[in-house]
N, C-alpha and C positions, 0 to 999 in steps of 0.2 A: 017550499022545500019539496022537491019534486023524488021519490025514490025510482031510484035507478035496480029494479031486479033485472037483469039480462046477463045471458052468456057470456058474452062477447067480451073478447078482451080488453078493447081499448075503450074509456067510457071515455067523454069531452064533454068537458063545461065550457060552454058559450055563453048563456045571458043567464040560466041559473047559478048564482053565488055563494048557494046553499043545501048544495045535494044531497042526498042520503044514499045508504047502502044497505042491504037488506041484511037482518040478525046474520051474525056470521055462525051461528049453531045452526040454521036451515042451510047453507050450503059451504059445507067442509072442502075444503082443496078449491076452492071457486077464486081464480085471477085475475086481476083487471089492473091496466094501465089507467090510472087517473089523472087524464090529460086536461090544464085549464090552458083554451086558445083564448078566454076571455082576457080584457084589459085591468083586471079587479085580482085577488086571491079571491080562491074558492076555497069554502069549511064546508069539507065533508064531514056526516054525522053520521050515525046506525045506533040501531038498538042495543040499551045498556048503559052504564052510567062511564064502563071508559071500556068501548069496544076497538081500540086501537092501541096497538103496541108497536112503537115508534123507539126504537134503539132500546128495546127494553124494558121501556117506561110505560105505563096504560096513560091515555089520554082518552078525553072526549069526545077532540075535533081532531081532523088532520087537516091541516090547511096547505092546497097546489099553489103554488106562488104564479104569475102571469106567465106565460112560456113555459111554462115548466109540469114534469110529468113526474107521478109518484106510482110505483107498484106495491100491489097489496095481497095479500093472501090471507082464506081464512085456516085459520087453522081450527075449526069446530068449536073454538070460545073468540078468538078475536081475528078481528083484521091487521096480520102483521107486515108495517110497511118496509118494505126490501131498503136498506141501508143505500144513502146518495149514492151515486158511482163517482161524481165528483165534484170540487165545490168552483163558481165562479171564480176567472182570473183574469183580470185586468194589468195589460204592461200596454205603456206610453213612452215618449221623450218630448219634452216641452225645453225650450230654452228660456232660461232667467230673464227677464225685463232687466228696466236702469235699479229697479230698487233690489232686485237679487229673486226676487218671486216670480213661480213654476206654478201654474195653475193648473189643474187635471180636473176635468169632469164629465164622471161616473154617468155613462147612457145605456143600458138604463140606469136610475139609482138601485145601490144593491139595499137589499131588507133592512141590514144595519151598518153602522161604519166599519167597513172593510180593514182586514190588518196589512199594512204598508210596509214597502224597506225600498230604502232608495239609495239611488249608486250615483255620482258626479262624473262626467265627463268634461276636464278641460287640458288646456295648457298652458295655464297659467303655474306657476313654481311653486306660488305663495302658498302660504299655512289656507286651509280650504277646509271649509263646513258645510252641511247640509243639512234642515233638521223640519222636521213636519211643524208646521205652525196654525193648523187647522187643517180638521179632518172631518167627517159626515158621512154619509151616507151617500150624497150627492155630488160632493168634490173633495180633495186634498189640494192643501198650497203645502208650499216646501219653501224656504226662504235661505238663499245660499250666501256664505259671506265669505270674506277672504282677511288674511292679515299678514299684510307686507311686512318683510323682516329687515332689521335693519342691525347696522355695529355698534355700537358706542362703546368706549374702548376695549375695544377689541371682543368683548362679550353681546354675542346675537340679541337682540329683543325684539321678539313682535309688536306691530304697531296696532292701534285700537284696530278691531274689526270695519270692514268695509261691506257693502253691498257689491256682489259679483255679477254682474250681467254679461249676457253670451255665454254661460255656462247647459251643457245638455244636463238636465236633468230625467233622471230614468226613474219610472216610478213600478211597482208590481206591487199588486193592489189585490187581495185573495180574500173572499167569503171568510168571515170569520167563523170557528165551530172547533169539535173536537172529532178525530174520526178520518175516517176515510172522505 
C-alpha cells in the first residue's frame, strides 16, 4: 500500500491495487482525480475507520473500477467522492438463430448484471415475443418466438408458440444503480 501525499490532481493506479491517501483532516480542500489505468479495481484507503463519503454513506474503501476515474475532495473530515456523471450503456442488434436466440456479449463485462429492455424488429404479422432468458454480467440471450393465428369457425386462435429466426433483436443494456 503505497500513500499517495501529492498535490496533483490526477493520481493513476497502474500496478499498485491498494493505494492510500493521506488523513483527509491534514489537507482540507485537497482534489484528486483517482484514475485506475490498471487491468484489476483499485481500493483506495486513508486514515480512519470510514474516511470516505460515497453518495452520503461513510465507507472504508473506495474502489476505481478498471478505466475508470473517481473525484474526491476533502472536506477537513473526509474524502467526499463527486457523484458518477454517468452510468455504462450498452445498445446492440443481433438477429435470432433457427431456435429464436439473440445472444449479446458485454466487453468489457460490466461489475454486475446490467438492467436490459429489448425491442423486436420484424415483419412478420404473427403474435411476436421477446423475453430475456439469461442474463450476467457478461452476456444476455433473449429468446424470440412467434404464434401464427389461425380461424376455426370463424373465431381467431393462436397456435402453439414457434421459435422466430431472422428476427433484429435490440438490446440496451445500462449499469445498474440508483442516481445519476
Amino acid at each position: 500500500m503505497v500513500l499517495r501525499n501529492t498535490d496533483a490532481l490526477i493520481v493513476e493506479t497502474i500496478t499498485d491495487l491498494t493505494p492510500s491517501l493521506p488523513d483527509p483532516a491534514t489537507v482540507p480542500g485537497r482534489t484528486h482525480d483517482l484514475t485506475n489505468t490498471a487491468q484489476s479495481s483499485a481500493a483506495w484507503t486513508s486514515t480512519g475507520a470510514t474516511p470516505f463519503l460515497v453518495d452520503g454513506v461513510p465507507a472504508a474503501t473506495l474502489t476505481v473500477l478498471p478505466g475508470r476515474a473517481r473525484r474526491v475532495q476533502s472536506d477537513g473530515t473526509r474524502w467526499v467522492v463527486a457523484p458518477t456523471a454517468a452510468r455504462r450503456v450498452y445498445a446492440a442488434k443481433v438477429t435470432s438463430d433457427g431456435s429464436g436466440n439473440a445472444v449479446f456479449a458485454f466487453t468489457p463485462p460490466f461489475a454486475t448484471a446490467p438492467v436490459v429492455s429489448v425491442g423486436l424488429e420484424t415483419t412478420n404479422t404473427n403474435a411476436t415475443e421477446a423475453r430475456v432468458t439469461a442474463l450476467s454480467a457478461s452476456s444476455c440471450t433473449v429468446n424470440v418466438r412467434q404464434s401464427p393465428g389461425v380461424v376455426i369457425l370463424g373465431i381467431s386462435v393462436l397456435q402453439v408458440p414457434q421459435p422466430l429466426s431472422g428476427a433484429g433483436v435490440h438490446l440496451l443494456a445500462i449499469e445498474a444503480g440508483q442516481g445519476v
